[in-house]
N, C-alpha and C positions, 0 to 999 in steps of 0.2 A: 080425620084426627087433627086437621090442619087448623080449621075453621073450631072445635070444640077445645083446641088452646086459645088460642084466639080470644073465645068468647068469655072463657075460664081469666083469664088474667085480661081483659077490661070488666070484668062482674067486679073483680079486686079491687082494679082501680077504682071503680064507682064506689064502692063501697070506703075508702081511703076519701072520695072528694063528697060522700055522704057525710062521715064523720067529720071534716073539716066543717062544710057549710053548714050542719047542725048545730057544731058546738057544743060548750058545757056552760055552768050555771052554779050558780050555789044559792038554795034557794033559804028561805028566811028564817028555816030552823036550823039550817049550817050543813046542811045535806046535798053531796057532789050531784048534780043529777046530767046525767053526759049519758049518749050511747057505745056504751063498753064494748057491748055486744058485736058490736060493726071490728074490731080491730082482730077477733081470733080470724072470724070467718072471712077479712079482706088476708089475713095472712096463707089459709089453709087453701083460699082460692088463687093467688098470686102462685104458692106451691106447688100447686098441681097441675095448675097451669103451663108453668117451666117444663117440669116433668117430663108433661106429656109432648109439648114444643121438643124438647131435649131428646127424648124416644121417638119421635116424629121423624125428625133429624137425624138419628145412628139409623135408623129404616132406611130409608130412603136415599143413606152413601151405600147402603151394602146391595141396593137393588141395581 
């Protein structure tokens, strides 16, 4: 469970320094064009990520 937080929250990260190095634009008919889509899915993964760290961690004082 250690190693699948871990993973879970740099996937987030990545996604957070995806949408930086990508960028946004406004292209010639005035239209934002950016990837939105990167910011729920770096949030939902950074979340569950903790989560799981977070239950990782109450396990493993009570063992």
């Amino acid at each position: 469970m250690k190693r699948a937080a871990i993973a879970l929250i740099l996937s987030g990260l990545g996604c957070v320094v995806a949408y930086s190095v990508i960028g946004s634009s406004v292209a010639d008919d005035g239209t934002l064009i950016e990837p939105f889509f990167l910011i729920p899915i770096a949030w939902l993964l950074l979340l569950t990520g903790g989560m799981l760290a977070i239950a990782t961690f109450i396990k493993g004082r009570f063992k």
